[in-house]
N, C-alpha and C positions, 0 to 999 in steps of 0.2 A: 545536928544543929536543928532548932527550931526556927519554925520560918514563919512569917504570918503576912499573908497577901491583903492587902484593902484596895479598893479598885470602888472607882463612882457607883459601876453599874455594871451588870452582864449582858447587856442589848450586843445586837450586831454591831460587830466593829473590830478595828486591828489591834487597838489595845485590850480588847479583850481574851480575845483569839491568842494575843501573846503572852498575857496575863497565867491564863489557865495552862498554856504547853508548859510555860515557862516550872509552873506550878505541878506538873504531871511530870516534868523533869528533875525536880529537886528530890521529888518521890522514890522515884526509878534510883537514884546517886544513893538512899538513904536515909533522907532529911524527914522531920514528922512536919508537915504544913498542914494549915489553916488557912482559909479563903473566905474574907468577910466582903459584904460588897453592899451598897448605901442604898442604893431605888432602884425598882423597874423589876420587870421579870425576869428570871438566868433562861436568858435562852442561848448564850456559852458556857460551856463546863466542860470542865476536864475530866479526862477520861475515870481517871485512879479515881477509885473508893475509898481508898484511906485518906483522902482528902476533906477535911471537915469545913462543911460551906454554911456558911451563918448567915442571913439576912436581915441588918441593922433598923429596916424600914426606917428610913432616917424623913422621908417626908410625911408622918403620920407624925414624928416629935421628935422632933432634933435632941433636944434635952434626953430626951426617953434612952435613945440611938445611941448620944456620946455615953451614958451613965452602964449601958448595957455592953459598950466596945470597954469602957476600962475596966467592966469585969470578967472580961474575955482575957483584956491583959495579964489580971490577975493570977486568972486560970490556968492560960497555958505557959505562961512566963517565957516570950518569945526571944529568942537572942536577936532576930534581925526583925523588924515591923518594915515592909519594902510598901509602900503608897505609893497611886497609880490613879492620872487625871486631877484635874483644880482640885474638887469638892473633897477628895478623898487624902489630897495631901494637906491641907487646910484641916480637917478634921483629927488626920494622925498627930499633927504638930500640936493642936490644942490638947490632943488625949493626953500628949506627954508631959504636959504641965501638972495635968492631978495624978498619972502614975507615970514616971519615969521609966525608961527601960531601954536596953544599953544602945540600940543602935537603931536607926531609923532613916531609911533612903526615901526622898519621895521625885518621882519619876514623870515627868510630862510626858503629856504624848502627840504633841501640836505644836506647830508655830506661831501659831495665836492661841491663846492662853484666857483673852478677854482685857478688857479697855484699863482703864489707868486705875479704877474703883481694884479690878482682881489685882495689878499690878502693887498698889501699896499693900495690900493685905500679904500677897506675897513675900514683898520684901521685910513685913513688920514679922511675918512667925519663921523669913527663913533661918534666921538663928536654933532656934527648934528640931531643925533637923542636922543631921549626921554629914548627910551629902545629898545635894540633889540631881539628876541626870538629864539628862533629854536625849531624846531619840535620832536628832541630826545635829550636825554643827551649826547650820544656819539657822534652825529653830533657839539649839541652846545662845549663841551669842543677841538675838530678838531680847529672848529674856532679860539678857546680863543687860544689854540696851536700854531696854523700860527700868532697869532699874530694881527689878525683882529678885535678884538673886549677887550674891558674890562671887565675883568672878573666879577665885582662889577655891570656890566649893560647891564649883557644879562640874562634870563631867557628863561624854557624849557615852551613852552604851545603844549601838542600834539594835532595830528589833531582829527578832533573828526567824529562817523559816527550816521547816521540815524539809529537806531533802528527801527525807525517805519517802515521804507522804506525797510532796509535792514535785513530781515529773513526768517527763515525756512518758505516755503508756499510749499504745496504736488500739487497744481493746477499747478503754474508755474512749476512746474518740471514733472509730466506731458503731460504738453502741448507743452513744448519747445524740449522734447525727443521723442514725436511724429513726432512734426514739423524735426526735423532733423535727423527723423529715427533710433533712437538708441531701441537697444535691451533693455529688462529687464535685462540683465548680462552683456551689455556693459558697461566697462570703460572709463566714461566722465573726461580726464583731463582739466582745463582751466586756461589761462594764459593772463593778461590784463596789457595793457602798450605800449606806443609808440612804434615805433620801429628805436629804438637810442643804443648807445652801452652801456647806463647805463644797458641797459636790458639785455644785454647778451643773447639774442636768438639763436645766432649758437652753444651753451652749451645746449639748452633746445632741439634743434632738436637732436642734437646728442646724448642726454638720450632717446629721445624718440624712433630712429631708435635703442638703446639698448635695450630698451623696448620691443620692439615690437613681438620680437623674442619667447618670453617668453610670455606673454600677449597678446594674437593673438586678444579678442577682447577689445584692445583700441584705445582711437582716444584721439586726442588734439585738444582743439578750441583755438586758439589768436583772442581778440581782439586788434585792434588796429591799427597804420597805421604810415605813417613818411619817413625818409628817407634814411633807410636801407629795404625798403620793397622788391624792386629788388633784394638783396643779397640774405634775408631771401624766398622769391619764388625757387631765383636757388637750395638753399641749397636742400629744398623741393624736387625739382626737382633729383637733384644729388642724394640722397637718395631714391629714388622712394616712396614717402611717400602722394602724391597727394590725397589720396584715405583714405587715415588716420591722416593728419592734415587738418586742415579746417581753413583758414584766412578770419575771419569774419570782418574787417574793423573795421571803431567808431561806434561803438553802443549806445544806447540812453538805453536800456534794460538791464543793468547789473545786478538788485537781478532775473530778470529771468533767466538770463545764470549762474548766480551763484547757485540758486537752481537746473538748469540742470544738473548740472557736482556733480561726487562725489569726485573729488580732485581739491585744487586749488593749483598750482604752479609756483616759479618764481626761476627764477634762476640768479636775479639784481646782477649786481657788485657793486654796490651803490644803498642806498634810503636813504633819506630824516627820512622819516619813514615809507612808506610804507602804505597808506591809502588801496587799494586793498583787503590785506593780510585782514586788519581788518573788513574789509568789507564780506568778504567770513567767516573769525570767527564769523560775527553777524546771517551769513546765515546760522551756523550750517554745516561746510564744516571742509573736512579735509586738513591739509594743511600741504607742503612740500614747505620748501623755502633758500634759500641763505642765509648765517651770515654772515649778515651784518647790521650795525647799526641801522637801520629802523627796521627790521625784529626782530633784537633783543630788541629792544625798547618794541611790543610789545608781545612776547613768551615769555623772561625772555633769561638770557644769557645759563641759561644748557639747555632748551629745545630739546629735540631727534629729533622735526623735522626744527629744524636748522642745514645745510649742508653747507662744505666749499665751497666756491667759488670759479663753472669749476672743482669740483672733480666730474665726472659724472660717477663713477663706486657706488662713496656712496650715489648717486640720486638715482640710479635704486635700488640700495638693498631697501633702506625708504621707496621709492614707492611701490614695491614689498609688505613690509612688510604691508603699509596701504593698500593695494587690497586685502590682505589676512587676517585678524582682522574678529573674530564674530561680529556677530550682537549688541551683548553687548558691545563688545569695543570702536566699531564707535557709538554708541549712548552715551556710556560716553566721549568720545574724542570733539564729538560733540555739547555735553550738556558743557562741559567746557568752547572750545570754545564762546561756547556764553555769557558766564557768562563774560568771562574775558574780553568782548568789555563790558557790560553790566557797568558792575562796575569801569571799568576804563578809557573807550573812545565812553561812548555814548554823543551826541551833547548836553547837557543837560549838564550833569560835564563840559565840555572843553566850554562850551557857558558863564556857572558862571565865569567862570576864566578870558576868555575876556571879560566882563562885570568890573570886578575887575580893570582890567591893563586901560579902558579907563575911567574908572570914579575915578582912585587915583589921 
């Protein structure tokens, strides 16, 4: 089968990261893919070299961008075209107006999508596509809601993680608590994700500066980077917290910094679904995050460590309470965690399912 990926962008992020496995997987099965992608630098890519990556520079000439994707079309004559993010599924739909081609998935990756301008555009080219997906239930039915999509031809496929790649290792943790000097008793929080306001980071500093007070030895590491980085520095700043948060940039290392930390935390005002979270649950991590549709997608809706969003007095209690848990506790919190990526979003399940949607 020919496969051909389009995707906004290759910056930091979960739809990207899942984009390229997903893509490094269909490889591995057999499949010939192509991976085009619209703006910005690839600073994700997948592994495989038989993977052919095109860069559309679609903000230098949109026009230029669409005329050079339908000669890709041409080219490789793809049996499935899979689009990935607003801009990229909005672009596949219009390509297939001037060349047709047989099957065309376009996949969100957010609960928010953008205001009522992206919602009728949405709804006006979703005929255009084949089938479209989203990444949670509560994200996809937002959609159907605003009125973007037909209810009868969207389906939920979640994002799916590495197992193999992503778990419990005593080496990396370690090593990387060495490397960055932490005590046997220090508390490693870590928290991963652009820095954009989906993130909500001046909520995460100001639990943490609550924190601290109490919790004398912990620290918080961000990965990540973007363009609230300046804000997110002052705040640092403002709070005298230099010395106790650590902005670690993009990292390429994530199941190592995930085995270094004993908590992982976000405090999103939005996800998608939250690829991260799941990631740190296959690491055997404990986690405290935002309720919010991604996060609940995969905790479950009553989950204790699902916290309102910006209630930051009920952060620090949770948090509180996972620093303080035996030994027994955190090893069955942990042992769950894992199970529950295991059985329901290792790359393996959610790999059958696209498998399914591009060969019906």
């Amino acid at each position: 089968m020919k496969i051909l990926y389009l995707i906004t962008g290759l910056g930091m992020g979960g739809a990207e990261k899942v984009i390229t496995d997903l893509a490094d997987n269909m490889v591995e099965l057999g499949h010939e893919v192509t991976l085009a992608y619209m703006v910005g630098d690839a600073i994700v890519l997948p592994r495989s070299k038989k993977i052919d990556i095109i860069f559309l520079n679609f903000k230098k000439n949109p026009i230029s961008a669409l005329v050079r994707f339908i000669r890709i079309l041409k080219l490789k004559r793809p049996d499935v075209v899979h689009s990935n993010m607003y801009h990229a599924n909005i672009f596949a739909r219009i390509s297939r107006i001037f060349n047709p081609f047989p099957k065309l998935i376009s996949t969100s990756h957010s609960d928010f999508e953008g205001g009522r301008v992206r919602m009728f555009i949405y709804a006006l080219t979703s005929p255009l596509a084949t089938i479209s997906t989203n990444v949670s239930e509560q994200a996809k039915n937002k959609l159907v809601a605003a009125g973007a999509v037909n209810p009868n031809k969207i389906l939920v496929v979640n994002n799916s993680v590495d197992i193999n790649k992503f778990k419990k290792n005593d080496e990396y943790r370690a090593q990387y608590r060495e490397q960055f000097n932490l005590k046997e008793d220090d508390i490693c929080l870590l928290a991963v994700g652009r820095f954009h306001p989906a993130k909500d980071y001046s909520t995460l500093i100001r639990i943490f500066d609550q924190l601290r007070y109490k919790e004398k030895n912990i620290k918080l590491f961000i990965v990540g980077d973007g363009e609230l980085r300046a804000s997110i520095e002052a705040k640092i700043k403002t709070f005298a917290l230099d010395d106790k948060v650590i902005l670690l940039g993009i990292r390429q290392d994530i199941p190592q910094l995930m085995n270094m930390c004993d908590i992982f935390i976000s405090t999103s005002a939005w996800e998608g679904f939250g690829l991260v979270l799941a990631e740190a649950m296959a690491c055997s991590k404990r986690v405290i995050v935002s309720k919010n549709a991604g996060f609940r997608e995969i905790l479950g809706e009553d989950s204790e460590y699902l916290i309102e969003a910006g209630n930051i007095n009920e952060f620090c209690k949770a948090i509180e309470s996972l620093i303080h848990l035996d030994q027994e506790q955190v090893k069955f919190i942990e042992d769950e965690n894992r199970k529950t990526i295991e059985n329901h979003f290792s790359s393996d399940i959610i790999m059958s399912k696209w498998l399914q949607l591009y060969e019906k």
